[in-house]
N, C-alpha and C positions, 0 to 999 in steps of 0.2 A: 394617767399617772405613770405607769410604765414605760409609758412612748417619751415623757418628758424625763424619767431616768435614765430609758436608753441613751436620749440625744445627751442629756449631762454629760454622760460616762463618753460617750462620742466624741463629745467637744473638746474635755479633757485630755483625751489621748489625743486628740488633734493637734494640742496646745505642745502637749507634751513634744510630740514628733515634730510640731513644729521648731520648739526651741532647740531638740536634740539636734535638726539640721541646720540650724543656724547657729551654736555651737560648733558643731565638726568643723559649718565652712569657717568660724571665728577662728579656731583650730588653725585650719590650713593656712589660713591667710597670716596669720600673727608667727605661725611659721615660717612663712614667706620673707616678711619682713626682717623676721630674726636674722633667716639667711642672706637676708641681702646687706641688713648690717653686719653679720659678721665678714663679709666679702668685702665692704667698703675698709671694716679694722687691715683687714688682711690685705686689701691694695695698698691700705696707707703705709703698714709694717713693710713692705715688696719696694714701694716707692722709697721710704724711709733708708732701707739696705742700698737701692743700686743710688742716690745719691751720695749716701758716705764712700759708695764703689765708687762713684763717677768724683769724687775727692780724692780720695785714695789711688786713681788710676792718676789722675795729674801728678798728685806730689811722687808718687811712683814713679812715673816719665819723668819726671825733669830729675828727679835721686840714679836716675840711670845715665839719664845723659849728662849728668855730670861727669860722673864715673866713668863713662866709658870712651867722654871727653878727654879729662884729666891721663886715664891709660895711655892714651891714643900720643898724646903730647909726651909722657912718660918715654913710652916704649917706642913708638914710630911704628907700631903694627898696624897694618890696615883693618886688622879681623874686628877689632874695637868701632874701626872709622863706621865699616860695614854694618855694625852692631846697632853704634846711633844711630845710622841715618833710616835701621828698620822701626827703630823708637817712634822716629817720628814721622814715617810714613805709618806706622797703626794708630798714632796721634791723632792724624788725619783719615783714618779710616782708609785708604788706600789696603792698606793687606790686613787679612783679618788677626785679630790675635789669639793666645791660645786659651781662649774661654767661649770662643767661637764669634766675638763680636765685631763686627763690620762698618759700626759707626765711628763717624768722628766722634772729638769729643766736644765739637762746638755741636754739631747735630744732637748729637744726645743730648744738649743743654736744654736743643728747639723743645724734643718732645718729652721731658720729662716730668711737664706741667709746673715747674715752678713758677714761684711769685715773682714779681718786676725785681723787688730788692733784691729776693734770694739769684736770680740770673745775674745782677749785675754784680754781686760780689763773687762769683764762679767766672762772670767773663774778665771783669779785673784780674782774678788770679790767672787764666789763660793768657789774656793779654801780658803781665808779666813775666809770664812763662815762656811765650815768644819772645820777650826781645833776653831773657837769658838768653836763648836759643841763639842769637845772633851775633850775642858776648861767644859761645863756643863755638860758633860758626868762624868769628874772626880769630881765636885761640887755632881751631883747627887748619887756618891758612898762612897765618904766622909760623906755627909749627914748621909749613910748607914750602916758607919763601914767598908766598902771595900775599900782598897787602891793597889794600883800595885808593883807588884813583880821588879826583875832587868830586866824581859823583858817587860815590862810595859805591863803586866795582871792582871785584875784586882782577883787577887786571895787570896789577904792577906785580914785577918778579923779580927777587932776590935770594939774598942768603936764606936759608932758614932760622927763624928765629925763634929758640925753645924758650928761652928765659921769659921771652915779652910772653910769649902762651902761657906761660906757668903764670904771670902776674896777673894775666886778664881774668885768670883761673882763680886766684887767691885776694885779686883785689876789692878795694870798699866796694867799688861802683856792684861787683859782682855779686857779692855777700849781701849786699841792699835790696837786691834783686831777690835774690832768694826768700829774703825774710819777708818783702813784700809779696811774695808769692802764698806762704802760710797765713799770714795773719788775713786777708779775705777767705782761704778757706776755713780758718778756726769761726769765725764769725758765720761762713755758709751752714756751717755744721750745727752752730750752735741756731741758728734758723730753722733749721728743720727740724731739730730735733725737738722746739717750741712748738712748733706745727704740728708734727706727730705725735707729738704728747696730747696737746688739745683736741688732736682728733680724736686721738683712742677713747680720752676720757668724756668725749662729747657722746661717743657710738657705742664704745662701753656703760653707761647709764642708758642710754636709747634700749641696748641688746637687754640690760637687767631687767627694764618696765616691759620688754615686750615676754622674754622667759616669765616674767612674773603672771602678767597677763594669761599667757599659755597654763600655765598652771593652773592660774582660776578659772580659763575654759575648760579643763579635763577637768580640775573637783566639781562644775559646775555639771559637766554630761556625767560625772557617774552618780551625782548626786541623783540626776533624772533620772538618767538610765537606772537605777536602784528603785526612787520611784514608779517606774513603768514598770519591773519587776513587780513591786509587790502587789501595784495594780490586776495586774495581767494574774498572778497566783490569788486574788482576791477576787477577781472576777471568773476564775476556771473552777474556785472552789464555791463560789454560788451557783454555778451552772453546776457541778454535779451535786451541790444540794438539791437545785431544782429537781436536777433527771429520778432521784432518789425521790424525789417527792411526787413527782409524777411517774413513775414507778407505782409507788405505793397509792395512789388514785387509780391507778389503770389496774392494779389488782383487786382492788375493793369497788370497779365498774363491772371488771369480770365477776366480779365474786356475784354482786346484782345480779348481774346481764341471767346468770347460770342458774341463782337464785327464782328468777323471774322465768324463768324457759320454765322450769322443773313445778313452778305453779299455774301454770295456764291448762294442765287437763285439769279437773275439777274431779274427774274420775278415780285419780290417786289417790291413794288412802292417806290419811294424816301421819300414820305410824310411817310410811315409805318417802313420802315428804322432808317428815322431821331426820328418820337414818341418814336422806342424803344432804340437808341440808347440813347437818355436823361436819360429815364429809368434806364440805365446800367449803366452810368460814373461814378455814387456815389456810387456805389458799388464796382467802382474800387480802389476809394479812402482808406487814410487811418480810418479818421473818416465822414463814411457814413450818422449818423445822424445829422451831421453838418456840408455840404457838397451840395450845390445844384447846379444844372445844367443847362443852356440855350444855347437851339442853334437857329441860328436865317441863317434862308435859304430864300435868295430871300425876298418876302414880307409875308414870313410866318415862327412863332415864333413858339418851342415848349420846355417846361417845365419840370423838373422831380417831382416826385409827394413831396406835402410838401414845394413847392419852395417858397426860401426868397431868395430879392434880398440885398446884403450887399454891406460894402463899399471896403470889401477884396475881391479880385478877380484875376484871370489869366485869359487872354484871347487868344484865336490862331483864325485867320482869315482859313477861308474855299478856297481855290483858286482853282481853274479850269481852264486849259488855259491860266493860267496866268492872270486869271480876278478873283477880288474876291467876291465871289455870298454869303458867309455868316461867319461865326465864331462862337466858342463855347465859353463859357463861364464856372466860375465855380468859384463860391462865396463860402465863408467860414466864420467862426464863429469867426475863432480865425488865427490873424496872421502867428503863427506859424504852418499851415496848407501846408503854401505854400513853394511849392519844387521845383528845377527844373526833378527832375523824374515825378512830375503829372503835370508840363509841356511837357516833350516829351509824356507824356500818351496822353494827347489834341492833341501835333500834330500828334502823331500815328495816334489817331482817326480821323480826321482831314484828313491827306491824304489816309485811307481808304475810306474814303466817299466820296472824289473825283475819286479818282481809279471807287469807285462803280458806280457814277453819269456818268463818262464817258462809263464805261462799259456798262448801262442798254441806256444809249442815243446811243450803237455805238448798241447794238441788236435791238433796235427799229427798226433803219435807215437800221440792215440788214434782219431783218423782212421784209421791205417796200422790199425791194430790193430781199429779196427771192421770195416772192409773186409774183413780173413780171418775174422775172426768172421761177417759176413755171410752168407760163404760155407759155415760149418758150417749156421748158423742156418738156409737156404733146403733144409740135407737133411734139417732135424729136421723144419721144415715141412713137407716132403712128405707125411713118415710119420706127421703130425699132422693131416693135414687130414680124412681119412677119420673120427675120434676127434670132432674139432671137426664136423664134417657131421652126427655122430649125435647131440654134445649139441647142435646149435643145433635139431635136431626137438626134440629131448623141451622145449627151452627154449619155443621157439616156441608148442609147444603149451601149457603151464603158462603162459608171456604172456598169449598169446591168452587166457587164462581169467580171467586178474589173479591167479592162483592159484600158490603153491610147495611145495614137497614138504618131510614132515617125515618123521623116521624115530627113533622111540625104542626105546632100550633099555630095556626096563622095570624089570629087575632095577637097575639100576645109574642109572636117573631122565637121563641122560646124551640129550639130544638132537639130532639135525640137523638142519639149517635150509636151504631153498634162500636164495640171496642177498636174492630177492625180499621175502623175509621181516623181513629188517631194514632195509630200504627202507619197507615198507609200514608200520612201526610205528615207525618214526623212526632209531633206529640204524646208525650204522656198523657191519660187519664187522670181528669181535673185540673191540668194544665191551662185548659180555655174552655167558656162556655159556649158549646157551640149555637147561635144564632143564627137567624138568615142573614143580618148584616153583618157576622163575620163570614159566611160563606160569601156572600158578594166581593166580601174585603178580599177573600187567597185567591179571587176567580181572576185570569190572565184580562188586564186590560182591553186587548180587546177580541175577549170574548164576553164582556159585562153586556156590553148594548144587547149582543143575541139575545144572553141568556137574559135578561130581563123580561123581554120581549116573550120570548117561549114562556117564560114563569108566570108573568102578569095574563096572557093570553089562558093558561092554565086555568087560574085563579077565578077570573071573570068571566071567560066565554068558555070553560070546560072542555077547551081542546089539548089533546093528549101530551102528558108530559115527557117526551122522550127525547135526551137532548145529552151530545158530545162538546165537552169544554177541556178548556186545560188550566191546572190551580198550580199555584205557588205553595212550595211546601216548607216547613216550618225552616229548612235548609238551602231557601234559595230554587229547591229543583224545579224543574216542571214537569209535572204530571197529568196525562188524557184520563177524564171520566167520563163513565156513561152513566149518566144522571137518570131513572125513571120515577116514576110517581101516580098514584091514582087518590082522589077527595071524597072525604065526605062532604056535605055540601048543604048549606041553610033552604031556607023555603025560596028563596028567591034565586037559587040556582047559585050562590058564592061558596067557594071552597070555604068551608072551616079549619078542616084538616088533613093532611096530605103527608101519604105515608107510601116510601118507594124503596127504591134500592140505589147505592151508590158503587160504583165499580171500576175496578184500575182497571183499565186498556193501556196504557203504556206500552207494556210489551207488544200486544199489537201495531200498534200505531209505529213506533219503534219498529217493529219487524216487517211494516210495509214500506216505512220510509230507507230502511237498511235495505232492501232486496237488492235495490239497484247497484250499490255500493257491494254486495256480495258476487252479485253478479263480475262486478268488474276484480273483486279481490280475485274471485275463483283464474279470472285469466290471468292476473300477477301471479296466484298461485301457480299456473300452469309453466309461466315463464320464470319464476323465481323459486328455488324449492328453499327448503329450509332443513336443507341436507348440506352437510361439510363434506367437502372435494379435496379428494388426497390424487397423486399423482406418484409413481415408482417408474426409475428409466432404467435399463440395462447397464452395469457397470457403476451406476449410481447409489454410493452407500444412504444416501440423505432421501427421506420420504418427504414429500412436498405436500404440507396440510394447506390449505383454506385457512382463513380467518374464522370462519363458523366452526372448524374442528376443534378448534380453541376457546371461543367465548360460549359456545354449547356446555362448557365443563367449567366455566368462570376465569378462564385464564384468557392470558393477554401471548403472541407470539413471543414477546419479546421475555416471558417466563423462560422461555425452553433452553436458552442459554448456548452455548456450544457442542453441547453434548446430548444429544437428541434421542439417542437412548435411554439413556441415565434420566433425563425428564419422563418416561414414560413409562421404563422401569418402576420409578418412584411413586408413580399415582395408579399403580397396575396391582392388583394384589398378587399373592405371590402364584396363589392356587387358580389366577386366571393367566397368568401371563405365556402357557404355551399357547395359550388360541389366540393372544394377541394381536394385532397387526404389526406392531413395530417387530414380535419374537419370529414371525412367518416371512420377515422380508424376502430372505433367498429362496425359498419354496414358491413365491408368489410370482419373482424373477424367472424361474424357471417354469412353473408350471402356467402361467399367465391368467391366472383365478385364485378368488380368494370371496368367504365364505361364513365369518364368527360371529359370536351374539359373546360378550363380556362384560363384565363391573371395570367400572373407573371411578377413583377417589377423583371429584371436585376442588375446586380451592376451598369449598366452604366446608371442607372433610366430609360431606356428604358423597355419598355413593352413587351412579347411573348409569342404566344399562343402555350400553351401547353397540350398532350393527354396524361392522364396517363390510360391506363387498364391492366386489370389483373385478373386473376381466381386461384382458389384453385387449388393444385397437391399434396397437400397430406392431408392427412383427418387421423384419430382416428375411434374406431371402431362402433363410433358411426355416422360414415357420417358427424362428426366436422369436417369443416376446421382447420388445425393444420399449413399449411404451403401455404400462399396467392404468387405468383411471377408478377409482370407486367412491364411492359416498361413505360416508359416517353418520348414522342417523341414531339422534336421543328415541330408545326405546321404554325408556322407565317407567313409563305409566303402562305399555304395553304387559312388559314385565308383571308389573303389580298384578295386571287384572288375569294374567297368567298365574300366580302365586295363591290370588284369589281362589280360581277355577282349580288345582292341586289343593289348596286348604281343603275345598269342599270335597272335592273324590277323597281325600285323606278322611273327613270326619264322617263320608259317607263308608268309608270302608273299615273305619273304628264301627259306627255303628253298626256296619253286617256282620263284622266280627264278634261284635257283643247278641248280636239277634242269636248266630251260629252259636256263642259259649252258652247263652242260656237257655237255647233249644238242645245242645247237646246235655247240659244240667237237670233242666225240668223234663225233657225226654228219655233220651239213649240213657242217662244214667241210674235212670227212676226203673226203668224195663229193665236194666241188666243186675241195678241190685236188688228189685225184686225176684230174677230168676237167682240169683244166688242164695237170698233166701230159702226159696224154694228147692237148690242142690243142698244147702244144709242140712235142712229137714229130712229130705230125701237118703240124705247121707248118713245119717246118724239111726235111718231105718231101715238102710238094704243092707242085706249080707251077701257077696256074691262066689259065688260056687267057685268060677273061674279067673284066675289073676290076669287073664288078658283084659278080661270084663272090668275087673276091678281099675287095671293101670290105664286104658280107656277114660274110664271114670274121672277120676282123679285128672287127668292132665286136660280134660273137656273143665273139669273146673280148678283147676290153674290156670287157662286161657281166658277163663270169664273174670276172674280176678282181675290179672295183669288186665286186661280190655277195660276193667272200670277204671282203675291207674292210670291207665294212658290216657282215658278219653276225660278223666277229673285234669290232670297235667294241658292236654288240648287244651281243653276250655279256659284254665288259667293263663295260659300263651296267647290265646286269641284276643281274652279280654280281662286282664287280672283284677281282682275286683278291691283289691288292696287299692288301687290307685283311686278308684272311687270312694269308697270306705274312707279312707285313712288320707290320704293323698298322696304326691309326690314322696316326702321324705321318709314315711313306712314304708314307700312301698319299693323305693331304693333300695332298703336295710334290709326288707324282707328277701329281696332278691342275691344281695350277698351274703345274708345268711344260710341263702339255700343251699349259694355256688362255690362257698370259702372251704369246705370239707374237700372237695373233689378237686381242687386244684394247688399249686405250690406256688400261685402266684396272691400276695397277700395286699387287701383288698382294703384303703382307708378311704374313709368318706365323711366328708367335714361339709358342713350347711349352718345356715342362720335362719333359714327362716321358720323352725319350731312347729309353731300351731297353725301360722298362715297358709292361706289355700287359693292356689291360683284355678284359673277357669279348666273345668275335667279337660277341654281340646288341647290348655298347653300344656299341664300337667302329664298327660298319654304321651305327646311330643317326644318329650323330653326323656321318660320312659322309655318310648322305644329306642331313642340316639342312645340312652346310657345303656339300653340292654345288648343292641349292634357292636358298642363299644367293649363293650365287657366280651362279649363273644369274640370277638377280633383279637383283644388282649389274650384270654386265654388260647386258643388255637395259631396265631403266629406270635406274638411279642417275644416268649418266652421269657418274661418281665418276672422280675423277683418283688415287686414294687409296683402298686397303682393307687391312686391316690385321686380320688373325685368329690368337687369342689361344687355344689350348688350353693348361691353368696347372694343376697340381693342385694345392692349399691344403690340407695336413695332411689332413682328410678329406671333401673335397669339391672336385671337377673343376669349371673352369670353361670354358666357350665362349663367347667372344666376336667379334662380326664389324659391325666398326665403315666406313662409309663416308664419304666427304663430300661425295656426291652430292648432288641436288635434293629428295632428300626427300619425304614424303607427308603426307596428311590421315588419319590414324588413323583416325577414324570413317568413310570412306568406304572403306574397305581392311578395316577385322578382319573379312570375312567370305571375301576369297579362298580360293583352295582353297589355291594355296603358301603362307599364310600358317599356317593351319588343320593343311596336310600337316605343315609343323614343330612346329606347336605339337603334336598328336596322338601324332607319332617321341617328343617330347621327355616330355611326359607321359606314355604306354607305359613309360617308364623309371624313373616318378617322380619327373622333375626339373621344378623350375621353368623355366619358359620367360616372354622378356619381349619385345616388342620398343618401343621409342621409336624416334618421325621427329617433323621437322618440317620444313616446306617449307623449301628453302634451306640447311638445317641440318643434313642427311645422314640417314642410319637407323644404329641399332645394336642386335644382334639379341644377349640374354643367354640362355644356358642354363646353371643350376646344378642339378648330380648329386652331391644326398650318397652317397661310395662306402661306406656303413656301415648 
């Protein structure tokens, strides 16, 4: 149902976005068009102008050349003649005129798109404009004295004749002319100006339907776009309802989850259960700081912190049995708190807590009940142990063999098995019945015929059963046994029953067919080590590793990057890196030997110890080393079982320690306060004459005093028994209780682990590092400030012993014995051990012990 809402809401917005782009591009386009019709308006208006110009430029020319015809005849100036005749050479487009145009004005006609009719009433009127043209052409020769011959040239020459010009100037013929001249273009005008009218109002309604248009695509996209909006804030406001919703689930799964952690001991008490579960409920809630909790159990109430009681509330009764022993509560601030999901959260809680109550009342009662059981069970024991002491020989010995006991019945195929037996062939106990026909079935193909043959031979002619096969195991493998067997056997000599031993050879067999193969590894081994080969050349800052120096430690070469220190640097801890190889290169360079055992971080952050050495093999002629070779070899198992052999001399020198404290305790200190005793007594009966005798006296027992002081303190040093007693964190406290009076260095000590008790070897350990420590602090730190930190972290203890004293130079320190004595305690243990100083800067000493 959700997946068919999604896609709705999908499709929708699909629809939407679809039409919003097909809108925009309707948009564009109906703008397009708009523009294109309003450019057609505006050519026709452009067209409509230079036609009335291309009229107006005629009847203008020929109002000129009249005038300046008529002058010309007037006055006899030539400036006039000169005047016309530029008239109408810009008539003809010969010289431009002063609007910049260059055409004639019959070309202009060609290209100004007009109609057939409209050209031929504009060429009518130019055509009558020419032959005026010809009336003041012959006015302007007349003027002159030139008149036209019979082919009407103007070749004949006489007087001049003003009068006849003036008449050709003023006559009908001429005036007919003229008026014939207007009235085609009153008529061209009035043509275009019908043209351009119908055009406008042709393209003007086109431009209105298309802006109308446009308008209905924008109300139509913001209509959408509005809708898409409110989509979009309708669908952002269900997803943070959602999250708010899941939210409040994922509090009230924690609130469970927390719920449910805090009831799976069974050993919690109901009363520490119920405190905390109050605790928890508001935190399952949606709004935790106005949200409070009461549960009320029996005749005892408990509270979650902060608690106000309101008049909004949910409540679930507590039931047990059907009886109801208490109920939860859960007030709230604001009505609209209450749900029925933090109603089933109460009764979830609710019926875990009765679940719990029955559970921890049904373990009490079978506590009670194991107890007297206990009690039978330690008489059955008795009478069991002698039974158990004789199978664990006969066990012991078939162990010892790798071997178990089978027992068949022959008549009825029916056989026993020691356990051992289905251990060594893969199965569980009652997994399979074992038969002889399932023993036939796991026996290797072909070994069936032998063993037939051997078995049956057995069986019938009473020859010995002793017989190597190899079986299938429930996993496919194959395994060699040594089958044996001895019968009892009827009157006529047939086995009845046959009872032997069954036995893994594997290894054997395995380890005689490997020989040959060891053989040949040992000479791979000889020729191939499984050591990494580094290389240093004079002058040469870069050490040359092997491949194996690299995947030895889980890296690849191509880790090490450009920087070949800084890679080694990096996986080198800080307190190994002067014995490093990469930190020794120029000592190695010069002295042509090299010699270290150190830690290296792995890629897998695991640690291993590693031996690199090496000597010079080739030299310059001066006895330089020029060419240093060594190996790199994983020493980490070595290490361990080195770490091992120190653990033991350590726990064997805790224990002479403790031998010596409690021989110095139950001896020397029993003899010496016995004779002190006896100086009391003595003391409080002698009187002596002479004060030498007396002060003698007296400083013989002040010396036996102070003697039992010291040798009580000895014994506490050698083997303090607080750490035994008490354990690690008394015997901490007791220690700087001792040493806080006598010093100015002031001494905090923070731990978790309470009542917990690790093993007395690591517990002394650690003892002795924080006592070396403490010693160290006081006699150099000059620390105002120390501060030690035993913490155990799920499954790993930590030590820490931080100062703010003056500090040290590292390198001139990691060889002390105290420094070594700790590190050595701490590794014994196989914990990492660190320490960091720097002058000024205090020291802080880390030990981590994984306890796992």
């Amino acid at each position: 149902m959700i997946n068919l809402l999604k896609d709705s809401k999908k499709g929708t917005f699909m629809v939407l976005f679809t039409m919003s782009v097909v809108l925009i591009f309707g948009i564009l386009f109906t703008l397009m068009l708009l523009f294109e019709n309003q450019q057609i308006l505006f050519d026709s208006q452009v067209n409509r102008y230079n036609s009335y110009r291309l009229g107006d430029a005629l009847k203008q020319s020929d109002d000129l050349l009249t005038e300046y015809c008529k002058n010309y005849v007037v006055t006899q100036d030539s400036i006039w003649e000169e005047r016309y005749w530029e008239v109408v050479a810009m008539r003809e487009g010969n010289i431009p005129q002063g609007s910049g145009w260059t055409r004639s004005i019959l070309d202009s006609m060609y290209h100004m798109g007009f109609s057939e009719e409209e050209f031929s009433l504009l060429k009518e009127a130019l055509d009558n404009s020419n032959q005026l043209i010809e009336k003041e052409t012959m006015a302007f020769n007349a003027s002159k004295g030139i008149f036209q011959d019979s082919l009407n040239h103007y070749t004949v020459k006489g007087e001049a004749n003003t009068p006849l010009a003036l008449e050709i100037l003023h006559g009908k013929e001429y005036l007919l002319l003229k008026k014939e001249i207007a009235e085609p273009l009153i008529k061209f005008e009035s043509l275009i100006e019908t043209r351009t009218k119908s055009t406008v109002e042709k393209y003007r309604d086109k431009g209105e339907f298309l802006l109308l248009l446009t308008l209905l695509f924008i109300i139509v996209a913001i209509l959408i776009s509005f809708i898409t909006y409110s989509m979009i804030i309708k669908r952002l406001n269900q997803k943070e309802e959602l999250a708010n919703e899941l939210e409040a689930r994922s509090n009230e799964q924690a609130c469970l989850y927390r719920v449910s952690q805090l009831l799976e001991n069974t050993d919690k008490s109901i009363e520490h259960v119920l405190e905390s579960t109050v605790f928890i409920i508001p935190y399952g809630l949606k709004h935790a700081d106005d949200s409070f909790a009461r549960i009320t159990f029996k005749t005892n109430t408990y509270i979650s912190i902060n608690f106000k009681e309101t008049d909004i509330k949910q409540e679930v009764p507590i039931i047990i049995r059907g009886e109801v022993l208490g109920k939860i509560e859960v007030f709230y601030n604001d009505n609209n708190e209450i749900s029925n999901e933090v109603k089933h959260l109460i009764e979830t809680i609710a019926s875990l807590l009765s679940n719990f109550y029955e559970r921890n009342t049904y373990f009490k009662n079978l506590k009670e009940t194991n107890s007297s059981l206990q009690k039978e069970i330690q008489l059955k024991e008795a009478t069991a142990v002698e039974l158990r002491k004789s199978d664990e020989r006969f066990n012991l010995s078939t162990k010892a063999n790798n071997s178990g006991i089978w027992d068949l019945d022959v008549q009825s195929g029916v056989c026993y098995w020691s356990p051992i037996h289905y251990q060594v062939l893969g199965y569980d106990e009652g997994e399979i019945i074992p038969t002889i026909d399932f023993i036939r079935s796991i026996i290797h193909p072909e070994d069936q015929s032998s063993f037939d043959q051997h078995f049956n031979a057995h069986i019938h002619q009473g020859m010995p059963l002793d017989y190597e096969a190899r079986f299938n195991t429930k996993q496919k493998e194959i395994k060699w046994y040594h089958i044996t067997g001895a019968s009892s056997r009827n009157e006529i000599g047939v086995s009845t029953r046959i009872v032997g031993t069954f036995t893994d050879i594997t290894g054997k067999k395995e380890a005689a067919t490997a020989l040959l193969e060891k053989e040949q590894q040992l000479q791979y081994a000889l020729d191939v080590s499984n050591e990494g080969i580094w290389e240093i050349f004079k002058g040469v800052d870069k050490i040359l590793f092997s491949e194996r120096c690299y995947s030895m430690l889980g890296f690849d070469h191509n880790d090490e990057g450009e920087n070949q220190n800084q890679f080694w640097q990096t996986i080198i801890p800080l307190e190994e890196q002067s014995k490093a190889l990469i930190s020794q290169k120029k000592e190695i360079q010069e002295e042509g030997i090299h010699d270290s055992i150190y830690r290296v971080r792995t890629k897998d952050d695991d640690y291993k110890w590693i031996h690199t050495k090496g000597k010079a093999v080739e030299f310059d002629a001066d006895q330089t080393p020029i060419r240093i070779v060594g190996t790199m070899s994983d020493i980490t198992e070595r290490m361990k079982q080195e770490e091992k052999i120190v653990n033991a001399v350590l726990e064997t020198e805790d224990k002479e320690r403790s031998r010596i404290a409690r021989e110095i305790h139950d001896g020397l200190q029993q003899t010496m306060t016995t004779s002190l005793m006896s100086f009391e007594k003595l003391r409080s009966s002698l009187s002596f004459q002479n004060e030498t005798e007396n002060e003698r006296f007296q400083l013989g027992y002040k010396y036996l005093k102070n003697a039992i002081e010291e040798s009580r303190t000895l014994a506490y040093n050698l083997m303090p028994k607080v750490v035994d007693e008490n354990g690690i964190v008394e015997a901490i406290n007791a220690l700087l209780t001792a040493i806080q009076p006598s010093t100015k260095t002031a001494f905090i000590f923070d731990q978790n682990l309470n009542e917990i008790r690790l093993k007395l070897s690591i517990e002394m350990t650690l003892y002795r590092i924080t006592q070396e420590a403490i010693n160290n602090v006081i006699k150099y730190a000059d620390a105002e400030k120390c501060t030690i930190q035993l913490l155990k972290h799920s499954d790993v203890l930590l030590l820490t012993i931080d100062d703010n004293g003056v500090g040290f130079e590292r390198v001139a320190t990691h060889k002390t014995f105290g420094i070594n004595s700790m590190r050595t305690r701490a590794e014994s243990l196989g914990a990492y051990f660190e320490i960091n100083s720097q002058k000024g800067r205090g020291t802080q000493i880390l030990v981590e012990l994984p306890l796992k």
